[in-house]
N, C-alpha and C positions, 0 to 999 in steps of 0.2 A: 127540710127542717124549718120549723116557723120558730120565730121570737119576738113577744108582743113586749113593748116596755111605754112603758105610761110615768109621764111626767107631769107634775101640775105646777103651774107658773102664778105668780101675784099681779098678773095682768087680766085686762080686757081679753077677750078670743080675738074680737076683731084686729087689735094692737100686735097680738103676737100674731095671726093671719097676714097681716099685711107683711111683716117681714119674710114669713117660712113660705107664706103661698105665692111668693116673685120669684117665680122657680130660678130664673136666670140671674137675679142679683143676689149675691154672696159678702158683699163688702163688708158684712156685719160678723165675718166670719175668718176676717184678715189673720186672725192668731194663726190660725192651720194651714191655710191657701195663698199664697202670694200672687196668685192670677187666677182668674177665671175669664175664660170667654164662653161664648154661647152662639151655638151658630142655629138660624130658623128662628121661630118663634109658635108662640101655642103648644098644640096636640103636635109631638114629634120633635120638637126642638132637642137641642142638645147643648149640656154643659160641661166644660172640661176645668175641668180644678187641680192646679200645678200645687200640690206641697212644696214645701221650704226644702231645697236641696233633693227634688224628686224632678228626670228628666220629663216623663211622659207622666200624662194628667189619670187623673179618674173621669170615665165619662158617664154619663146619666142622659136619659132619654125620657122625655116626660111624656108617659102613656095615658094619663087621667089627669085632669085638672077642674075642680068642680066650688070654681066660688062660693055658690050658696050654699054647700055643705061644709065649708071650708076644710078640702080634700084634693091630696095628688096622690098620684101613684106615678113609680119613673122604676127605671129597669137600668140598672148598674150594666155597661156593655163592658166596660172596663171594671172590675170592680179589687181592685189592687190593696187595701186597706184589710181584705179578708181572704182569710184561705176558701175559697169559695169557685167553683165555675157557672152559677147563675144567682144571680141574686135580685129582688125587688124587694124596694121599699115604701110603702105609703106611711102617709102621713095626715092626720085628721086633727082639727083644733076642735074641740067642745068648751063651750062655756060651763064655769062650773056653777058661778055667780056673776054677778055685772061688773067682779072687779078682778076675777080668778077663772084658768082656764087649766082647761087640762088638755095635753099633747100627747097623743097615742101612736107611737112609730110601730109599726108590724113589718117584720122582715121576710122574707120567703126567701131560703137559700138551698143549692146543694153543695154542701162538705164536701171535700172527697173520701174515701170511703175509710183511709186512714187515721182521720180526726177524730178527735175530742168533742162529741157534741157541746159537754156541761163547757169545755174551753172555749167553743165559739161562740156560745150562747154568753158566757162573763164576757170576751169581745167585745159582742154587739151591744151589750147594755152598758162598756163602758164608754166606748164609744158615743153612744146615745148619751151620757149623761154628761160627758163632755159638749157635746154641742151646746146640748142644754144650757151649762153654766154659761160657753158663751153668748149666748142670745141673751140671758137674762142679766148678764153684764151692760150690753150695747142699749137692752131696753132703760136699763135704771141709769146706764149713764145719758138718759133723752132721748135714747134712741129710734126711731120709729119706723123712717124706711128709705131707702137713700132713694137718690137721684136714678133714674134709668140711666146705664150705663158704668156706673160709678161701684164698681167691683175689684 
């Protein structure tokens, strides 16, 4: 099952890039996560993201990573958030103007066979439009790109 959801932001691409393309730093995303670590770095690395009152984390593997197209793709190994047994997600920023972008998250998932497709598909977009708001929160409160480390 795919799910394409497109978001547009009142930022720069590069401004909103610099936060979503640090695969490994999450700090901007404290509402939902109370810890992330990241173990490795680059092509392969991995992030584990502890929800508020969740023992075991979500993990994410980052398969692609392509600065100049400002593009990742990362493969959920845990992916706990959804009724799902495989799922990736990329993520691409486009410019849409010099002062406006647009964010296109594409899901690839399989359901299990007794799901709701149209139910996982509201899921993942609302999911998606959640982070959304958060990002565009941390940007308009100045936000730009934290410190390495600092998650």
């Amino acid at each position: 099952m795919d799910v394409s959801v497109d978001i547009d932001y009142p930022f720069p691409a590069t401004q909103v890039w610099a936060v979503l393309g640090d695969f490994g730093n999450m700090g901007w995303l404290s509402a939902l996560f109370h810890r992330i670590e990241t173990e490795g770095s680059g092509i392969g690395m991995r992030r584990y993201m502890y929800r508020k009152g969740d023992r075991y984390p979500v993990i994410h593997r980052l398969d692609v990573h392509d600065e100049r197209a400002m593009h990742y793709l990362c493969t959920a190994e845990q992916p706990r958030f959804f009724p799902v047994t495989e799922l990736t997600m990329a993520v691409t920023v486009r410019a849409v103007d010099a002062t406006s972008c647009r964010v296109i998250v594409d899901w690839t998932c399989q359901p299990p066979p007794d799901h709701d497709p149209q139910e996982l598909h509201a899921l993942m977009e609302a999911w998606t439009s959640g982070i959304a708001h958060e990002l565009i929160g941390f940007l308009e409160r100045g936000g730009d790109r934290l410190p390495p480390g600092e998650s």
